[in-house]
PQR file with spaces between the fields and no chain letter, atoms N, CA, C, O and H, PARSE charges and radii, in Angstrom:
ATOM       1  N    UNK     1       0.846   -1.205    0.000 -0.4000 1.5000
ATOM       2  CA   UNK     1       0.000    0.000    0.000 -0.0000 2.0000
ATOM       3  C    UNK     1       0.875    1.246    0.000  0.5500 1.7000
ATOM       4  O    UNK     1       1.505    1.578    1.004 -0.5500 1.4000
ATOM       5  N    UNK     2       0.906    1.972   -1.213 -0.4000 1.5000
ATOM       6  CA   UNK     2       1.572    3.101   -1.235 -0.0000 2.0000
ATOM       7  C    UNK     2       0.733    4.217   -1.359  0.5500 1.7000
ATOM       8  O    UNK     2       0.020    4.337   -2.356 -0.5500 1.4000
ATOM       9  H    UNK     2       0.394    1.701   -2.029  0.4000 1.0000
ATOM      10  N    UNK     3       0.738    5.408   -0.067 -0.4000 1.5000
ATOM      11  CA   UNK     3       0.108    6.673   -0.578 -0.0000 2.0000
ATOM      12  C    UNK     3       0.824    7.522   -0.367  0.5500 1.7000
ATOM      13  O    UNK     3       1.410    8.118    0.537 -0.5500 1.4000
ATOM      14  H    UNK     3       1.316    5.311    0.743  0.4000 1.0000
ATOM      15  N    UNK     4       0.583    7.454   -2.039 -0.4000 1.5000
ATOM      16  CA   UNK     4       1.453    8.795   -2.976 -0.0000 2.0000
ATOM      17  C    UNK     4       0.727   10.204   -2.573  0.5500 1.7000
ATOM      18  O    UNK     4       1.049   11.144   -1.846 -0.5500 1.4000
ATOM      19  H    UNK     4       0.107    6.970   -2.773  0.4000 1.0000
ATOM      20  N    UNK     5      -0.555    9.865   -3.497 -0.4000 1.5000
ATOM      21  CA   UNK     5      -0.993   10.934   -3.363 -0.0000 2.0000
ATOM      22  C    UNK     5      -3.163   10.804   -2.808  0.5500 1.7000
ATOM      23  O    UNK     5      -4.209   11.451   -2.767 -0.5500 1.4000
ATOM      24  H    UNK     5      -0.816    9.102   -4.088  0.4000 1.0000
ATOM      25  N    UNK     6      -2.612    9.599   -2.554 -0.4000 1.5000
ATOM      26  CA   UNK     6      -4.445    9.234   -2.740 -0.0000 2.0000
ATOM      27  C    UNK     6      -4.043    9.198   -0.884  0.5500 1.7000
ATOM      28  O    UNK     6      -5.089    8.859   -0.330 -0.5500 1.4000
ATOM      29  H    UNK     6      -1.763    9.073   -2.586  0.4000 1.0000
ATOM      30  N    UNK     7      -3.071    9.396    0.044 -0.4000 1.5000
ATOM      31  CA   UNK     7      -3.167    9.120    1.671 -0.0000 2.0000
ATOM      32  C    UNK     7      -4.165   10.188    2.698  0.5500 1.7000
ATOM      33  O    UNK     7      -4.645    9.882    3.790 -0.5500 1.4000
ATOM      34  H    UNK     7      -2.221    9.671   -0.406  0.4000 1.0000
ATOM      35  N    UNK     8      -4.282   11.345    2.064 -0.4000 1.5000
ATOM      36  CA   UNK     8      -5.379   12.264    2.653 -0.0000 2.0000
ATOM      37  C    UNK     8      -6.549   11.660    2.410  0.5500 1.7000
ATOM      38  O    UNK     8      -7.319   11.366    3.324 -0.5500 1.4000
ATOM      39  H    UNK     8      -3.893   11.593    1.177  0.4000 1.0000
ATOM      40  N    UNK     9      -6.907   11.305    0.572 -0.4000 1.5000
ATOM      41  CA   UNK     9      -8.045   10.993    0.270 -0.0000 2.0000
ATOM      42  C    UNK     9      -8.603   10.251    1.031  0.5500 1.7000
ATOM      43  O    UNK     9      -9.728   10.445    1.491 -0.5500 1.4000
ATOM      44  H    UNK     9      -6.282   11.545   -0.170  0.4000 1.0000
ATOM      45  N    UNK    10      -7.680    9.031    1.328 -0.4000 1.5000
ATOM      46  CA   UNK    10      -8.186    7.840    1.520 -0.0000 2.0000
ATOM      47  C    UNK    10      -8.718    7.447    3.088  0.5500 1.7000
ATOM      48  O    UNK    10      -9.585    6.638    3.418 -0.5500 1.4000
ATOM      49  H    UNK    10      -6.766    8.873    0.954  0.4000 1.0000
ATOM      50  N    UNK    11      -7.690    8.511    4.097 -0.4000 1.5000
ATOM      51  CA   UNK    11      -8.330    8.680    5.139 -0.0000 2.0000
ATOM      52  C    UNK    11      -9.835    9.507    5.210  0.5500 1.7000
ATOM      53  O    UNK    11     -10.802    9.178    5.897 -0.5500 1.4000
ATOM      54  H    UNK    11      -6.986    9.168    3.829  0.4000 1.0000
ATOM      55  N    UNK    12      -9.746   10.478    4.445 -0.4000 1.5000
ATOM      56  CA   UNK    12     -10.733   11.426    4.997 -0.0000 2.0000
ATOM      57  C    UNK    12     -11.792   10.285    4.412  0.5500 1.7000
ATOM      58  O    UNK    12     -12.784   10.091    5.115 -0.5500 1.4000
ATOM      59  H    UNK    12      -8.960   10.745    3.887  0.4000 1.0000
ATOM      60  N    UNK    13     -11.657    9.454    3.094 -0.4000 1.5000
ATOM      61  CA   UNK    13     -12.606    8.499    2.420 -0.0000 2.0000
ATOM      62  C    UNK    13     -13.370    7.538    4.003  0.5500 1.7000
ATOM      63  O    UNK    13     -14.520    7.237    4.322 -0.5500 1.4000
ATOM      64  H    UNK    13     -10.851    9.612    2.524  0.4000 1.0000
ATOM      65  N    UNK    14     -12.091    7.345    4.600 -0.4000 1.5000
ATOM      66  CA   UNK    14     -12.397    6.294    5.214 -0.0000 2.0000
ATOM      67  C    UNK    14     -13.320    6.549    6.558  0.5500 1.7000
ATOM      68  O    UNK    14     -14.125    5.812    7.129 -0.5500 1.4000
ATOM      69  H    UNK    14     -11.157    7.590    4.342  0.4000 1.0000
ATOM      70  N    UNK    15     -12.850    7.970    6.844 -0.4000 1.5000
ATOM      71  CA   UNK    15     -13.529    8.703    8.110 -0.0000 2.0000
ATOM      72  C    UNK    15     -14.944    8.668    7.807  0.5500 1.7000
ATOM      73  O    UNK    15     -15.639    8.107    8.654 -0.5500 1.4000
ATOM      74  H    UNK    15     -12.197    8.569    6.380  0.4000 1.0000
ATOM      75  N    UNK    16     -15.734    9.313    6.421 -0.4000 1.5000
ATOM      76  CA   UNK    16     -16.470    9.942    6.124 -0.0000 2.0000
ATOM      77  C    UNK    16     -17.635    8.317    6.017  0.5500 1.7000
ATOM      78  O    UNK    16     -18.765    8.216    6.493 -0.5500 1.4000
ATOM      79  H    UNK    16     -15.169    9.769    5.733  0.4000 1.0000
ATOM      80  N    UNK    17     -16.861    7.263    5.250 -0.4000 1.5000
ATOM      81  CA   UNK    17     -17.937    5.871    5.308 -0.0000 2.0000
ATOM      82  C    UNK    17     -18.240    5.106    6.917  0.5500 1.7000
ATOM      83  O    UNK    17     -19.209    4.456    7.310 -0.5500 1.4000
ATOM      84  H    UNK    17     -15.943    7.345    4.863  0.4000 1.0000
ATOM      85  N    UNK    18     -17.106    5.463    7.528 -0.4000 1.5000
ATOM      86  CA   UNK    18     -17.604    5.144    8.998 -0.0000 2.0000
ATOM      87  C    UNK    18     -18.498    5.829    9.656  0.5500 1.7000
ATOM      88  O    UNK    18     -19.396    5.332   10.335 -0.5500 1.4000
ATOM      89  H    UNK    18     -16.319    5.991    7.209  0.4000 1.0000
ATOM      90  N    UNK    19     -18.235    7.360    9.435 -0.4000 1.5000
ATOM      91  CA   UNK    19     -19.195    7.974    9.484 -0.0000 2.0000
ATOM      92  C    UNK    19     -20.981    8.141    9.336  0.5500 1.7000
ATOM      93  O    UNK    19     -21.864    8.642   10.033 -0.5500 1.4000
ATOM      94  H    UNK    19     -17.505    7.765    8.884  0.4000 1.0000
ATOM      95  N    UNK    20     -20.924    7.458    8.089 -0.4000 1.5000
ATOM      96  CA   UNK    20     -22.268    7.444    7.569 -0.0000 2.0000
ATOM      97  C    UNK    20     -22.536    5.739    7.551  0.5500 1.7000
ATOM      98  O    UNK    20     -23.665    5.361    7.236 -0.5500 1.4000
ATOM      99  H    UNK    20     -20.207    7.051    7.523  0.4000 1.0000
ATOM     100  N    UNK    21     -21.628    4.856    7.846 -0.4000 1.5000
ATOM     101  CA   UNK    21     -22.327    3.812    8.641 -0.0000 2.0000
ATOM     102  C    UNK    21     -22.935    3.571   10.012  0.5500 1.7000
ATOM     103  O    UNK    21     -23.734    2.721   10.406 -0.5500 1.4000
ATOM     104  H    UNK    21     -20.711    5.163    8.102  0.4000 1.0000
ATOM     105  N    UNK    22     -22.146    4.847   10.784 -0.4000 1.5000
ATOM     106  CA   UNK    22     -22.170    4.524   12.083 -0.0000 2.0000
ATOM     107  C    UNK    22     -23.984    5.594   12.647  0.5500 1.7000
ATOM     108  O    UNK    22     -24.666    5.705   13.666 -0.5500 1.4000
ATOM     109  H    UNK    22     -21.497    5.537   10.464  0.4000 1.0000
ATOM     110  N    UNK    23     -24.004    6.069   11.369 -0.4000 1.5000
ATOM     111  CA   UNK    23     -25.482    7.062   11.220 -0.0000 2.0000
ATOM     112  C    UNK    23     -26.856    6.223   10.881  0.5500 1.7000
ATOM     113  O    UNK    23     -28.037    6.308   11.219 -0.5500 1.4000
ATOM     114  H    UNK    23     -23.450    5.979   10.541  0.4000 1.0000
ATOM     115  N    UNK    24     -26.124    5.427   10.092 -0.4000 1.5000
ATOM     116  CA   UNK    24     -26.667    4.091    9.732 -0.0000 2.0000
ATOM     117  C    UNK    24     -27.220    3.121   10.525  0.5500 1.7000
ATOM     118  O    UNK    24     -28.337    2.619   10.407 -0.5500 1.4000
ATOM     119  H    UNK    24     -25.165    5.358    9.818  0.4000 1.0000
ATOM     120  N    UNK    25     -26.224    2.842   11.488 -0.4000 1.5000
ATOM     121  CA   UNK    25     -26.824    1.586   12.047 -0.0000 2.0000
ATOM     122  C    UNK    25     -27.543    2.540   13.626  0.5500 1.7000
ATOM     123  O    UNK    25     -28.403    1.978   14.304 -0.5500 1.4000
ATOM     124  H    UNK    25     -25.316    3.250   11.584  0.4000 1.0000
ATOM     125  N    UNK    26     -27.144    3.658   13.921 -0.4000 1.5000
ATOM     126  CA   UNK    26     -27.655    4.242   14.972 -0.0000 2.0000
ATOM     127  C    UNK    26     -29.253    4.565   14.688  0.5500 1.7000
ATOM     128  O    UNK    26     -30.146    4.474   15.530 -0.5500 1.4000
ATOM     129  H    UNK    26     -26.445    4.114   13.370  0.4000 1.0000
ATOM     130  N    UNK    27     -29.384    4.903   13.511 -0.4000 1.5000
ATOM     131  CA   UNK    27     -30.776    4.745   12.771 -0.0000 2.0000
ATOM     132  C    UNK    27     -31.550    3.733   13.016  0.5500 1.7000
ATOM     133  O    UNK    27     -32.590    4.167   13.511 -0.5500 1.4000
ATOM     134  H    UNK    27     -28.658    4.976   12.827  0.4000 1.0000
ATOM     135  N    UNK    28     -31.572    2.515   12.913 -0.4000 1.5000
ATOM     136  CA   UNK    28     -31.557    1.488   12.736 -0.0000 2.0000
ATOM     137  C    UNK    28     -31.990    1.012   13.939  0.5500 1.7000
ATOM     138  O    UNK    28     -33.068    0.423   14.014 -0.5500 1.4000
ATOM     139  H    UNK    28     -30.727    2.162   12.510  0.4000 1.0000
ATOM     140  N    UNK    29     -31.138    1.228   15.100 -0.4000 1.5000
ATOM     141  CA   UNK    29     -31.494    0.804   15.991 -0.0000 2.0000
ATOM     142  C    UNK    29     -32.238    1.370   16.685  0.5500 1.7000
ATOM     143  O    UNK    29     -32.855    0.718   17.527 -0.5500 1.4000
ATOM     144  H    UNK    29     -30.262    1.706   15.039  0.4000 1.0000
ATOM     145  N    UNK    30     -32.476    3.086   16.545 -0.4000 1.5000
ATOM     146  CA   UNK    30     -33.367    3.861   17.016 -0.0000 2.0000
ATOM     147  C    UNK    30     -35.046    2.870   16.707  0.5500 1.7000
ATOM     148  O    UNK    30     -35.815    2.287   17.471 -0.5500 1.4000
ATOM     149  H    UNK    30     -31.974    3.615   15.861  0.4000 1.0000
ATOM     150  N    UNK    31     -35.027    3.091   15.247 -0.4000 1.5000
ATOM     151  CA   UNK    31     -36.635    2.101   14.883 -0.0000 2.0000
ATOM     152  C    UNK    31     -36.669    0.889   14.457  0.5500 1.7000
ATOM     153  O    UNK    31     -37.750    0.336   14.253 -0.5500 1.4000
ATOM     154  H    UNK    31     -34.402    3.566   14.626  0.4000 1.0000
């Protein structure tokens, strides 16, 4: 795994899907 230039992307990528899983399943369990 080399980040060249995709290592910001790929964190902020990675922040942003945890993110909106973790919206997800909090949803979810609300109803």
């Amino acid at each position: 795994m080399s980040n060249a230039g995709y290592g910001g992307f790929t964190s902020t990528g990675a922040i942003l899907v945890l993110f909106i899983l973790l919206v997800i399943i909090s949803c979810s369990l609300c109803v």
